[in-house]
Backbone as ProteinMPNN parsed JSONL, in Angstrom:
{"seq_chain_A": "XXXXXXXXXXXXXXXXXXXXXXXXXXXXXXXXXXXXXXXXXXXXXXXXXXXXXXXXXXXXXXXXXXXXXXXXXXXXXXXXXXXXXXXXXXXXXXXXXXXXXXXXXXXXXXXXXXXXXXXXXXXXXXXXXXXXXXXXXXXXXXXXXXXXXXXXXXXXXXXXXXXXXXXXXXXXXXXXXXXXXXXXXXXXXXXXXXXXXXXXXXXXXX", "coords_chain_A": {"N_chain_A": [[37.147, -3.83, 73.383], [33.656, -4.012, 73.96], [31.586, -0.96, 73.865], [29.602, 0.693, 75.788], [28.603, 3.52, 75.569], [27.752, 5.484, 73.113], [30.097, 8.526, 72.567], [30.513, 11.84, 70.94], [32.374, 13.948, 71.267], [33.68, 14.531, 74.688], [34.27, 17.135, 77.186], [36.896, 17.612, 79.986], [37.861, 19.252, 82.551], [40.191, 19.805, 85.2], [40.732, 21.422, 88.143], [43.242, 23.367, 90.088], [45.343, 23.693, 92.793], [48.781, 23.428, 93.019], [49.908, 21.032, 94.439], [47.98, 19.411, 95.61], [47.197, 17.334, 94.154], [46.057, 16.877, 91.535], [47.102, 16.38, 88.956], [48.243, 13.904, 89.039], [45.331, 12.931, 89.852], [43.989, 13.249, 86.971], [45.869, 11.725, 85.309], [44.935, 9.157, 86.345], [42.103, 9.101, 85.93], [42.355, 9.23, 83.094], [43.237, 7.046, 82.241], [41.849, 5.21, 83.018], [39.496, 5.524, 81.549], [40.024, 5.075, 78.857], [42.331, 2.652, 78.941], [40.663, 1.072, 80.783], [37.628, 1.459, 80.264], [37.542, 1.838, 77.125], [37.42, 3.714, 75.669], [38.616, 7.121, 73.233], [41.101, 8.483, 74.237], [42.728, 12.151, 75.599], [44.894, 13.382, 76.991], [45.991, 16.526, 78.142], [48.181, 19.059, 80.407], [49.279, 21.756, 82.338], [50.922, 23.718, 84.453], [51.362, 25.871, 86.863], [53.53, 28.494, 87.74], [55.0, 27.793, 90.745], [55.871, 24.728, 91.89], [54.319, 24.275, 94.271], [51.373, 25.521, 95.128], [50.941, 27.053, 93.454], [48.886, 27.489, 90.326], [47.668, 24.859, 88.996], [46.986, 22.872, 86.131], [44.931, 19.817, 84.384], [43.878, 18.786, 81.469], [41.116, 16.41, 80.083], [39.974, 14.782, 77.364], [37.439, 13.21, 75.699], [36.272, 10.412, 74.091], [34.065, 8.392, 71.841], [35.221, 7.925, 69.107], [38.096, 8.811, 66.997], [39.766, 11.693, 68.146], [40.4, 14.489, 67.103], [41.37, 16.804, 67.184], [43.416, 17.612, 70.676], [42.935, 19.304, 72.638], [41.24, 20.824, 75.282], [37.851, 22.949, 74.103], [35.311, 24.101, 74.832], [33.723, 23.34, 78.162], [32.415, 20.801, 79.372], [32.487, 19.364, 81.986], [33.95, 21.099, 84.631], [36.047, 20.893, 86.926], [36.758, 22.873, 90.024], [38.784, 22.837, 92.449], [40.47, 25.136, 93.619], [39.833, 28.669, 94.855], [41.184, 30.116, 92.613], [41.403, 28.409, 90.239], [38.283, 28.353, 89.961], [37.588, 30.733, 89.353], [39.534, 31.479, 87.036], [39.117, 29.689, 84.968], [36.294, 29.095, 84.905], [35.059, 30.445, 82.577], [35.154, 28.696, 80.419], [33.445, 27.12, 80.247], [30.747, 25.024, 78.631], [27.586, 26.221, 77.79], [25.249, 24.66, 79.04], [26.486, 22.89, 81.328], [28.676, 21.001, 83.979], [29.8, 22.395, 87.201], [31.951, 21.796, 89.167], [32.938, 22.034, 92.306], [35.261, 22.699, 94.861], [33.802, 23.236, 98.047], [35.598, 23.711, 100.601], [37.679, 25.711, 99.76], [37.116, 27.082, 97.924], [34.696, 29.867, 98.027], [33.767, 32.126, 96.669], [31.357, 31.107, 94.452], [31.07, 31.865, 90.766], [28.159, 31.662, 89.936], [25.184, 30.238, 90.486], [24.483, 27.808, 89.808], [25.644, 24.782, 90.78], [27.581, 22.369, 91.639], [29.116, 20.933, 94.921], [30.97, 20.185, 97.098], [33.014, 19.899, 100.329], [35.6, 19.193, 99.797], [38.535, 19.314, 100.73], [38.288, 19.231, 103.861], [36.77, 16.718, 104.182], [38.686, 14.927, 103.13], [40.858, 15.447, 105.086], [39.377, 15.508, 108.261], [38.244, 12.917, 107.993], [39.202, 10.872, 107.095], [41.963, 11.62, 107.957], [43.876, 12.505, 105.831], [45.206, 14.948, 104.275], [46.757, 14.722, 102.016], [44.655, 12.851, 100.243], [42.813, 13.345, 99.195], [42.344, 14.35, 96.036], [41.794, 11.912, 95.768], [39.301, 11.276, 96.68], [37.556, 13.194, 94.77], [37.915, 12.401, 92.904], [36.249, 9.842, 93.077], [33.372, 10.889, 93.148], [33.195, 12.367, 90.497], [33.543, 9.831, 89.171], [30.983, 8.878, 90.099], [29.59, 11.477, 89.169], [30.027, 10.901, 86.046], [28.124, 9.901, 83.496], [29.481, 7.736, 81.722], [31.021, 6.548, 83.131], [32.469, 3.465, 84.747], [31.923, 2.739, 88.421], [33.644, -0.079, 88.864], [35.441, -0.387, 86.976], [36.939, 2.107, 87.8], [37.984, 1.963, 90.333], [39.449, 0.093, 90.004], [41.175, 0.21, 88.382], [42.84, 2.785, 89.796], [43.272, 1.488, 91.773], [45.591, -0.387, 90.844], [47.587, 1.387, 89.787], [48.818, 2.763, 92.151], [51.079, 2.335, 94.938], [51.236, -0.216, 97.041], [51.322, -0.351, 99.618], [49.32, 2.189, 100.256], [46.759, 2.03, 99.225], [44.636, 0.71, 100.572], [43.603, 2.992, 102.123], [42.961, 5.219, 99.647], [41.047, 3.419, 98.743], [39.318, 3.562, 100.404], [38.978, 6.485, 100.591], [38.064, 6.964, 97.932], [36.035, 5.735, 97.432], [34.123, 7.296, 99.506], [33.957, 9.703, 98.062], [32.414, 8.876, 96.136], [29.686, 8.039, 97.164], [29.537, 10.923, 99.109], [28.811, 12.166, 96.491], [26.691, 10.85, 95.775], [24.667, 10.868, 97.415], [24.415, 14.226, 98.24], [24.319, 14.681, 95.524], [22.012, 13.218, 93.752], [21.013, 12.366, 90.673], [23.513, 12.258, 87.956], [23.674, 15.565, 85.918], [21.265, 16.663, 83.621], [21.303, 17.115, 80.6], [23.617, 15.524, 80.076], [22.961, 12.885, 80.211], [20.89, 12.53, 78.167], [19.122, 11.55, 75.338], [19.906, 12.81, 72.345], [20.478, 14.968, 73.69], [22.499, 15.772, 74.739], [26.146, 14.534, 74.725], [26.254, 11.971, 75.55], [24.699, 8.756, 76.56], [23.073, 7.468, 79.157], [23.736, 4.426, 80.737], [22.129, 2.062, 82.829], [23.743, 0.184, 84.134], [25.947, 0.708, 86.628], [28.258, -0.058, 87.503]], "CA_chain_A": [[36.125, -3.781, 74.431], [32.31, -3.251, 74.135], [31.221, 0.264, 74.329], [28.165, 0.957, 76.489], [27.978, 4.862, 75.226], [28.47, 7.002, 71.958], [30.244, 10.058, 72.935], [31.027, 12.245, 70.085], [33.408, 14.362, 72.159], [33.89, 15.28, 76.106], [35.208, 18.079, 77.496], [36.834, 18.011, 81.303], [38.878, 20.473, 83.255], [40.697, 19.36, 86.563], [42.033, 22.433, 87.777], [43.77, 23.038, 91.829], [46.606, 24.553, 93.553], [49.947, 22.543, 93.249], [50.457, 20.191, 95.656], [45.895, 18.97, 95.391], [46.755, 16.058, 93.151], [45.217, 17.492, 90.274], [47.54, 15.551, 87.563], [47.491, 12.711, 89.463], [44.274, 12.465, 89.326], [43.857, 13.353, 85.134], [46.069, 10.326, 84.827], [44.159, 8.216, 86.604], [41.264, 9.119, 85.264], [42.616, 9.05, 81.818], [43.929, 5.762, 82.028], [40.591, 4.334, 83.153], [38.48, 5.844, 80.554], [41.187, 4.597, 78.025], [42.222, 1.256, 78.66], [39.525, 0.173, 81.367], [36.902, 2.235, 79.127], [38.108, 1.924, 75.616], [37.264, 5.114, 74.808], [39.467, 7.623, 72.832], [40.813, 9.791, 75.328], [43.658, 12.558, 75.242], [45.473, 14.656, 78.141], [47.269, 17.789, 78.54], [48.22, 19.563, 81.98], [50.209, 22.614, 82.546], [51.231, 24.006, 85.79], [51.774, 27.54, 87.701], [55.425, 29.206, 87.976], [55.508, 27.366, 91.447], [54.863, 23.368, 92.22], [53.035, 24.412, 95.122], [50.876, 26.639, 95.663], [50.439, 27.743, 92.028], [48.175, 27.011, 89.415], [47.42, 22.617, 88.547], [45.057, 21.841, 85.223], [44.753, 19.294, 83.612], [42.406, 18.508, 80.845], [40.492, 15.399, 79.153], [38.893, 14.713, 75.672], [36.516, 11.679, 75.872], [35.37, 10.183, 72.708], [34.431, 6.733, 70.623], [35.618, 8.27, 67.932], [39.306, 8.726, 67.069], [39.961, 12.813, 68.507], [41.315, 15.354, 66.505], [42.306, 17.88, 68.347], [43.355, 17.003, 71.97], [42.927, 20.518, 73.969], [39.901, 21.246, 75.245], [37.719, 24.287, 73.966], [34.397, 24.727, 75.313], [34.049, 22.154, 79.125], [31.299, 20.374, 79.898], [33.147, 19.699, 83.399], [34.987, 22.067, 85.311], [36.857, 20.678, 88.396], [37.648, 23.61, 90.586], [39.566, 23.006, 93.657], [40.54, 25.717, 94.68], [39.195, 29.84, 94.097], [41.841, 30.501, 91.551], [41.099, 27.534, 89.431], [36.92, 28.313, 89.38], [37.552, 32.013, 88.774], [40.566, 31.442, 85.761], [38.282, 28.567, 84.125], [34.628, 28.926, 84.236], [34.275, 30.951, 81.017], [35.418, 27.981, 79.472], [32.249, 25.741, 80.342], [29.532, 25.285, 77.569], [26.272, 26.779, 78.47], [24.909, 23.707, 79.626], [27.46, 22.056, 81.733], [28.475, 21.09, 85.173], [30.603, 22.912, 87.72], [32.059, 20.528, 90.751], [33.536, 23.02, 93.207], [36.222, 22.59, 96.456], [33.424, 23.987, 99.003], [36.298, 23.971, 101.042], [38.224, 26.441, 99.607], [35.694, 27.918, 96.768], [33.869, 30.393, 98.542], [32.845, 32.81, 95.907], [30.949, 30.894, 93.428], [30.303, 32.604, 89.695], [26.877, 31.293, 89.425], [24.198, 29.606, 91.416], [24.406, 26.027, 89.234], [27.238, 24.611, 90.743], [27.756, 20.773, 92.582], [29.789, 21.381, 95.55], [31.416, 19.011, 98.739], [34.203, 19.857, 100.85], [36.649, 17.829, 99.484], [39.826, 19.172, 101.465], [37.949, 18.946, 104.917], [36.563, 15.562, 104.04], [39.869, 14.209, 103.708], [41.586, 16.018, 106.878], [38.643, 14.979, 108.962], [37.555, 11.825, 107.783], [40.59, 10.493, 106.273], [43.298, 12.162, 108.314], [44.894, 12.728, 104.933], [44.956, 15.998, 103.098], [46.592, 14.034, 100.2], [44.092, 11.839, 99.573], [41.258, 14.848, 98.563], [42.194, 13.719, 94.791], [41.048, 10.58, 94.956], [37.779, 11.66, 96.633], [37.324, 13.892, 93.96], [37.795, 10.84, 91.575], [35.05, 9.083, 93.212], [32.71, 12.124, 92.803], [33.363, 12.544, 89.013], [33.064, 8.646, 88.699], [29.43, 9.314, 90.352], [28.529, 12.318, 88.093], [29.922, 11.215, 84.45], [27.738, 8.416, 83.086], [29.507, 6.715, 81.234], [32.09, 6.178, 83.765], [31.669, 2.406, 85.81], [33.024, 2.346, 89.554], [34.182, -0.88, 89.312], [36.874, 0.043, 86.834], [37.964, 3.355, 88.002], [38.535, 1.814, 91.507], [40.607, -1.25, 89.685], [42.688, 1.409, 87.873], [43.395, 3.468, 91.202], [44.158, 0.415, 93.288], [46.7, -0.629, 90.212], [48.158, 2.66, 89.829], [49.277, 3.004, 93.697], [52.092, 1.886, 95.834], [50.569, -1.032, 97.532], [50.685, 0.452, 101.197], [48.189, 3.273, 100.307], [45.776, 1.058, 97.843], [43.354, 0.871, 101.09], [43.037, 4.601, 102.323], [42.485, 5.656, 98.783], [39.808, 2.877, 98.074], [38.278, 4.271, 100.933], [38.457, 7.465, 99.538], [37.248, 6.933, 96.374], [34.239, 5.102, 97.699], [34.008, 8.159, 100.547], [33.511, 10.571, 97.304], [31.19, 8.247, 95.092], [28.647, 7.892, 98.346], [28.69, 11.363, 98.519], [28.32, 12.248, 95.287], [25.477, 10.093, 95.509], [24.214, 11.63, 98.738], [23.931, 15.433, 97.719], [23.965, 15.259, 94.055], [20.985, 12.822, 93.057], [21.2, 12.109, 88.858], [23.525, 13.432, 86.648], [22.884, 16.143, 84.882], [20.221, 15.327, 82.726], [22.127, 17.309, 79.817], [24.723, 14.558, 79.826], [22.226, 11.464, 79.85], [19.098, 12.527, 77.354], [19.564, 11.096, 73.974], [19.521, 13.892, 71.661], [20.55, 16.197, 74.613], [24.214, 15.673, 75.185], [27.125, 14.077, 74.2], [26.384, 10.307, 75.902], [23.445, 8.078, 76.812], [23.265, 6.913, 80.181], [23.452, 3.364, 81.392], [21.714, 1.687, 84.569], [24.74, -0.373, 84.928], [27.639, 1.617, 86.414], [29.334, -1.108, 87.935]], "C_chain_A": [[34.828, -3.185, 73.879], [32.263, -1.926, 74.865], [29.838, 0.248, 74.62], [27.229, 2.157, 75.733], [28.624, 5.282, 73.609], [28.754, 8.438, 72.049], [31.204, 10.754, 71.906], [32.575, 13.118, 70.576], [32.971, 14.993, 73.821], [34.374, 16.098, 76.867], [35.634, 17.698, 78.992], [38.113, 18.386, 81.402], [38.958, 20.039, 84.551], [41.396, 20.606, 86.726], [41.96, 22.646, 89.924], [45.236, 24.322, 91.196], [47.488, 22.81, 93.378], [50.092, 21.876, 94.276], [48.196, 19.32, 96.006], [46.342, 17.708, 94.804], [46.339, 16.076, 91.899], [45.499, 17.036, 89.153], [47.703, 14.077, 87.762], [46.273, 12.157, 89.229], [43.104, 12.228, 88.074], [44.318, 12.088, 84.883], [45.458, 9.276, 85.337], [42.655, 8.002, 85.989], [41.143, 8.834, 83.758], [42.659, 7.721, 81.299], [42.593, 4.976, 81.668], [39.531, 4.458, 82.503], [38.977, 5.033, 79.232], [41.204, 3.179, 77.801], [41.193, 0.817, 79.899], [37.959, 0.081, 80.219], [36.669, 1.602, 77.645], [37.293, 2.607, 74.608], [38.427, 5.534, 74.386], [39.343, 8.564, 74.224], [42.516, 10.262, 74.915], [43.9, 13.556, 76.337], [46.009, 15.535, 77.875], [47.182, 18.252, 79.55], [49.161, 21.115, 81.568], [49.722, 23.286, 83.969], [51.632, 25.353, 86.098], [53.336, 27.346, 87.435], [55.468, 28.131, 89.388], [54.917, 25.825, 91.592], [54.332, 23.524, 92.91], [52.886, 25.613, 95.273], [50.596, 27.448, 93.795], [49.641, 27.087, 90.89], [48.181, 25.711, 89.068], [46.54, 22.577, 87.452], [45.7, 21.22, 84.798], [43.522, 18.577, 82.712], [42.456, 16.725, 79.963], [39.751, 15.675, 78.011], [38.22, 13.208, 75.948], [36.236, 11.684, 74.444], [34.982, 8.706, 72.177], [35.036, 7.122, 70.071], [37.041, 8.72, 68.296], [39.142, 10.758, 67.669], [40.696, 13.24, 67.497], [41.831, 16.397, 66.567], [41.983, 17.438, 70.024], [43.385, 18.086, 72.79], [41.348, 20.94, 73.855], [39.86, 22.721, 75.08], [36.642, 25.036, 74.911], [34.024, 22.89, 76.818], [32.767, 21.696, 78.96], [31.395, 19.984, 81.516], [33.885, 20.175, 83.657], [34.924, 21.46, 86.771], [37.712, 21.616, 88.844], [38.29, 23.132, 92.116], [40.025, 24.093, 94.141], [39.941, 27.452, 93.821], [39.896, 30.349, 92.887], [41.447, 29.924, 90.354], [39.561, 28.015, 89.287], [37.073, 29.826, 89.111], [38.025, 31.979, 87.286], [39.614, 30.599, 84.73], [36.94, 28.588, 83.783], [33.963, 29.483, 83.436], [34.565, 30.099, 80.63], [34.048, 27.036, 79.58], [30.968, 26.323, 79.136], [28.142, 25.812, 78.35], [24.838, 25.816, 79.226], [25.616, 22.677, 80.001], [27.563, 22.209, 83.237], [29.705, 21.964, 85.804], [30.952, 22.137, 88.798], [33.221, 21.321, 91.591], [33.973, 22.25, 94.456], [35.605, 23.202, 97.394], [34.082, 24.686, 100.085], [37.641, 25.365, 100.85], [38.025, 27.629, 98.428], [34.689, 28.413, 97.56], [33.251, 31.447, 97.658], [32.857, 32.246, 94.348], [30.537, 31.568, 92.029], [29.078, 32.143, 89.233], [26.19, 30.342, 90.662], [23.858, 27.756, 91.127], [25.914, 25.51, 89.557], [26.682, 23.025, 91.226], [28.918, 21.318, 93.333], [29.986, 20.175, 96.654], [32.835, 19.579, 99.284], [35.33, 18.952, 100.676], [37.817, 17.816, 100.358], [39.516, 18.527, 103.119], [37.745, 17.83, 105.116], [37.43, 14.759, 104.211], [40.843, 14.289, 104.877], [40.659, 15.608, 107.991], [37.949, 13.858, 109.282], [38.523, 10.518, 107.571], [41.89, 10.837, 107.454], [44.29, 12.362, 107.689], [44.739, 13.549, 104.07], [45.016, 15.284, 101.84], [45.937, 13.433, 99.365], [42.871, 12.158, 98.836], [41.18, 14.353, 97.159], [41.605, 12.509, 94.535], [39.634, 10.522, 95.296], [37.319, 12.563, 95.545], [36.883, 12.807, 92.741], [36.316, 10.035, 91.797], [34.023, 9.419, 92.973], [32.532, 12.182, 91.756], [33.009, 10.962, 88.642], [31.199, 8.431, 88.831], [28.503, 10.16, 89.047], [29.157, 11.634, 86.714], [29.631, 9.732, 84.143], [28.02, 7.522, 82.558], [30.749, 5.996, 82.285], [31.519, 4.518, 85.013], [32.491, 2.366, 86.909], [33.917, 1.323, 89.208], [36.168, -0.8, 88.439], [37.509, 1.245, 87.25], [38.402, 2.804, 88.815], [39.678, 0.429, 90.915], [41.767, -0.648, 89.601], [42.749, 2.229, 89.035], [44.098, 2.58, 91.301], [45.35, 0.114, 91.9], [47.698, 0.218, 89.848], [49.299, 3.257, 91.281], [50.449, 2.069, 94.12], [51.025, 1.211, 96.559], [49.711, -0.812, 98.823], [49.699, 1.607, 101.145], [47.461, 2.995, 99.508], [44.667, 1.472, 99.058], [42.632, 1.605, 101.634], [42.298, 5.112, 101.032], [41.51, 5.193, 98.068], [38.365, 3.432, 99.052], [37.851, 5.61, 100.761], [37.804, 7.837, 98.677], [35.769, 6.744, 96.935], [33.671, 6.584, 98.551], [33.198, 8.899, 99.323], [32.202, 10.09, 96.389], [29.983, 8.333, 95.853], [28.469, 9.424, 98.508], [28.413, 12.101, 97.726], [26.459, 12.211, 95.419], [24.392, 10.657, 95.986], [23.574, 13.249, 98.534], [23.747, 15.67, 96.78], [22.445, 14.717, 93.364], [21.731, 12.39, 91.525], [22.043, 12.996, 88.858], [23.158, 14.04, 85.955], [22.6, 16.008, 83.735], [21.014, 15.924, 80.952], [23.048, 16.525, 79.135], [24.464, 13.321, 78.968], [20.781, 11.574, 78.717], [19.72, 12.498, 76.352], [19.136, 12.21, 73.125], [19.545, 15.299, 72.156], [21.967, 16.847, 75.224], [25.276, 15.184, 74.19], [26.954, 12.252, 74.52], [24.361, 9.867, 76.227], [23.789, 7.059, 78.27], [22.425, 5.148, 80.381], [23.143, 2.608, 82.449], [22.473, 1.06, 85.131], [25.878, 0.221, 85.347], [28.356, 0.973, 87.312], [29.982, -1.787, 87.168]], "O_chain_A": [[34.815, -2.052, 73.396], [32.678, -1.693, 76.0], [28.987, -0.152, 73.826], [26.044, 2.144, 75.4], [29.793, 5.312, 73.225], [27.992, 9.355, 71.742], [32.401, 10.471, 71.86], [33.688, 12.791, 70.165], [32.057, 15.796, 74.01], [35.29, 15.536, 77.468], [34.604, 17.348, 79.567], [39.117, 18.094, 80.753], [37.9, 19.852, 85.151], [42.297, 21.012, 85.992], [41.11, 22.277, 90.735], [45.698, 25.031, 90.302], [47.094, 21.652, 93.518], [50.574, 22.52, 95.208], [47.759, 18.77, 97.017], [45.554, 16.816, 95.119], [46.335, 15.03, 91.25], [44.67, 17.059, 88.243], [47.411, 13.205, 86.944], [46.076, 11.136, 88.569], [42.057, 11.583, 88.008], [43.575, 11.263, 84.352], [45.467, 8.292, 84.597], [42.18, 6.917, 85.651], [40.149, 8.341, 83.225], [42.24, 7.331, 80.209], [42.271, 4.378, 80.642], [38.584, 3.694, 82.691], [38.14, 4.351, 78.64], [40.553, 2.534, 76.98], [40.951, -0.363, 79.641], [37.44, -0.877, 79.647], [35.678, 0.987, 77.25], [36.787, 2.392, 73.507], [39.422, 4.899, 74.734], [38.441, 9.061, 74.897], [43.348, 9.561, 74.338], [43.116, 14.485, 76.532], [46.861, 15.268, 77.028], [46.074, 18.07, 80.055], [49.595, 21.32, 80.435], [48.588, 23.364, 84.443], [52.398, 25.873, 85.286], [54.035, 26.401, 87.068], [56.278, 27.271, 89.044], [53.711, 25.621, 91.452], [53.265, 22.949, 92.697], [53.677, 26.535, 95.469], [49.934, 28.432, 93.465], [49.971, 25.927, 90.644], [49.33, 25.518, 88.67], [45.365, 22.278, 87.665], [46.89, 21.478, 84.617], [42.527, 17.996, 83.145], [43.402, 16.111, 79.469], [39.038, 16.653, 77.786], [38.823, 12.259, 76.449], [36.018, 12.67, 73.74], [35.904, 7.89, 72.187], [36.12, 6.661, 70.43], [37.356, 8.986, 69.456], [37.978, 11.09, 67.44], [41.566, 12.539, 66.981], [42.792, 16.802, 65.912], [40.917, 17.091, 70.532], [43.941, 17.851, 73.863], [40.593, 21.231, 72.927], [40.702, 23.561, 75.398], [36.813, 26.08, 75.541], [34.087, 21.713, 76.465], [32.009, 22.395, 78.288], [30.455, 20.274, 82.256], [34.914, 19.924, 83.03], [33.983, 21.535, 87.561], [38.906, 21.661, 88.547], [37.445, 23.519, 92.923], [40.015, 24.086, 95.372], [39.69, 27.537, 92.618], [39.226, 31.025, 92.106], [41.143, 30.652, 89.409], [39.413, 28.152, 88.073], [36.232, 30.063, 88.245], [37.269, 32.32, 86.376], [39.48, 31.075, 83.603], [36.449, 28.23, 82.712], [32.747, 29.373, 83.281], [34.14, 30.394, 79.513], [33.874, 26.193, 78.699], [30.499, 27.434, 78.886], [27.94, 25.641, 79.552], [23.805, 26.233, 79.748], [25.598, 21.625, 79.362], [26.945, 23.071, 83.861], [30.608, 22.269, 85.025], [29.979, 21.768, 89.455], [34.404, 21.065, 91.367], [33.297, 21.382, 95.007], [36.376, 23.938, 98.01], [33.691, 25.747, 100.571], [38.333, 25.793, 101.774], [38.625, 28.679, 98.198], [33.779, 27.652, 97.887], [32.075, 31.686, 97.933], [33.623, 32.507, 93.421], [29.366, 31.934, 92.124], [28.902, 32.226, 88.017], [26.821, 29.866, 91.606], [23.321, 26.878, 91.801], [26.959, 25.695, 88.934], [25.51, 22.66, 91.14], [29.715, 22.052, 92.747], [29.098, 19.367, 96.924], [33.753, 19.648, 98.466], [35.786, 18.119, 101.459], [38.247, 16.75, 100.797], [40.2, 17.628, 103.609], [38.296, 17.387, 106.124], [37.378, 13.908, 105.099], [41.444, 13.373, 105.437], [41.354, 15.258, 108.945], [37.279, 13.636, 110.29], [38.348, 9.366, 107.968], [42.74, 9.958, 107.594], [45.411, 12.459, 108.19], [44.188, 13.208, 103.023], [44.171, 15.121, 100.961], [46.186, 13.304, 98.166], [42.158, 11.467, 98.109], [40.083, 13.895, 96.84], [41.071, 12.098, 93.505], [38.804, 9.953, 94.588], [36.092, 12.511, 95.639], [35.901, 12.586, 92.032], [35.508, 9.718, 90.925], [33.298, 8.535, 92.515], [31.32, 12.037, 91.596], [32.149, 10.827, 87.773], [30.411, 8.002, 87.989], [27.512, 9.885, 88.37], [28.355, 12.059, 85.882], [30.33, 8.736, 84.332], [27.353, 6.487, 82.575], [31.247, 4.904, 82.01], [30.567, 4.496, 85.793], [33.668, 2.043, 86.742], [35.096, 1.677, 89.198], [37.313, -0.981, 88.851], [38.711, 1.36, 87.009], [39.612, 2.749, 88.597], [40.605, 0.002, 91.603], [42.837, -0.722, 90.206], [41.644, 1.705, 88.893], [45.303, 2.572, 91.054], [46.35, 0.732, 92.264], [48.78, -0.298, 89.569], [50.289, 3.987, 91.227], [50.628, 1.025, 93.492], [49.971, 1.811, 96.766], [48.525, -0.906, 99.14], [49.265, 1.937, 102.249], [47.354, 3.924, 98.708], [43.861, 2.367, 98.804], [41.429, 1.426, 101.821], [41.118, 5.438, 101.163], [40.981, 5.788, 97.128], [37.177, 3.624, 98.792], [36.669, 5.953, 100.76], [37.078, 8.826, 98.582], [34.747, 7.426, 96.856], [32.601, 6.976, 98.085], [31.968, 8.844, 99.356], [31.247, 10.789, 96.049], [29.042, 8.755, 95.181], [27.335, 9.746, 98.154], [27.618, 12.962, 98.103], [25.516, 12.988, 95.268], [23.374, 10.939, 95.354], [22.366, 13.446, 98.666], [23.099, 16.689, 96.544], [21.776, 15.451, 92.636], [22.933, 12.143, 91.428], [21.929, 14.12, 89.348], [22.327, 13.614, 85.153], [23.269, 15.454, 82.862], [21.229, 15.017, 80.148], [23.331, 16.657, 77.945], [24.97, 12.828, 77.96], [19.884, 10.738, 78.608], [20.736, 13.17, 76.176], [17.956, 12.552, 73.202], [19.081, 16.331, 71.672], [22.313, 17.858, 75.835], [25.227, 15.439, 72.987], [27.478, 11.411, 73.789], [23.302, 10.486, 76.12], [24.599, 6.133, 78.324], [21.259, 4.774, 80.259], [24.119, 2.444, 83.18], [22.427, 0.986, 86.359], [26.828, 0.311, 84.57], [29.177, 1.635, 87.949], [30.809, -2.589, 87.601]]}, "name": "protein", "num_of_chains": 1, "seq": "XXXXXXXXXXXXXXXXXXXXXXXXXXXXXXXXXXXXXXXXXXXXXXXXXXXXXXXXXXXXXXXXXXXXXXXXXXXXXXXXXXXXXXXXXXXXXXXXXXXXXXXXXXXXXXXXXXXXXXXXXXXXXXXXXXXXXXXXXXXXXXXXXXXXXXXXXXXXXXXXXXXXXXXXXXXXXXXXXXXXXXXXXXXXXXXXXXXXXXXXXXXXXX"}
């Protein structure tokens, strides 16, 4: 596959409470950077003492280039979901990087540069489905990271799923990409300035 971007390496951090989705939504994401993508990409996760209710990360490596070590060191995204996860994690973000916070359940931010949406409320109120908060999240992250194109993340979702919940979670997805779109404006410009990041942003992200 044609590559759009040159990304030497990517850092991201998905991190939640057990029972959020949080590795769910690494592999989905993984997949679709991967083989929709055909970027290098590389996962690891590890999990709290309890499946719910305790600690969820999982991390990505983005790259063209083949990876050579697959654990991230320093983030460029940090996905907190919930206050445990943005407290435990956000020394790990490089000094110019983004933060994408659970407004919903992240109430004391460590810094004033954050991106923020209610993700749990969004889906309980909008959705009528707590579970489905991960894949708004997905849509969100497909919004902010440039090299990422809707049209395949939402392919890889819908192929990923049990058939009967393909059309809640496309509405999901889309729910989070809109607003993404809505309160965030551009990615940060860090990401997309040639000679400023790791990638080069493209006008096509479909």
């Amino acid at each position: 596959m044609k590559m759009q971007y040159q990304i030497d390496r990517f850092e991201i951090c998905l991190s939640g409470l057990g029972g959020q989705g949080v590795i769910t939504l690494g592999k989905v994401m993984g997949q679709a950077l991967a083989l929709g993508h055909g970027f290098h990409v590389t996962q690891t996760q590890s999990y709290g003492p309890e499946a719910r209710g305790g600690a969820s990360r999982t991390d990505l490596v983005v790259s063209t280039h083949p990876i050579s070590y697959p654990k991230t060191e320093k983030l460029d995204l940090l996905v907190a979901l919930s206050q445990e996860a943005c407290n435990k994690y956000f020394h790990l973000l490089k000094p110019q990087a983004a933060l994408l916070v659970n407004t919903s359940l992240v109430k004391q931010v460590p810094t004033n540069q954050y991106l923020g949406l209610p993700f749990t409320e969004m889906a309980q109120d909008k959705l009528g489905l707590v579970q489905a908060m991960n894949t708004i999240v997905l849509g969100a992250c497909t919004f902010l990271l440039p090299f990422a194109r809707r049209n395949i993340m939402k392919k890889t979702l819908a192929e990923s799923l049990p058939a009967k919940i393909v059309d809640v979670n496309i509405k999901a997805f889309t729910m989070g990409y809109r607003a993404a779109n809505a309160t965030f404006g551009e990615p940060p410009a860090v990401w997309t300035q040639p000679g400023g990041g790791e990638s080069m942003r493209d006008t096509d992200r479909d």
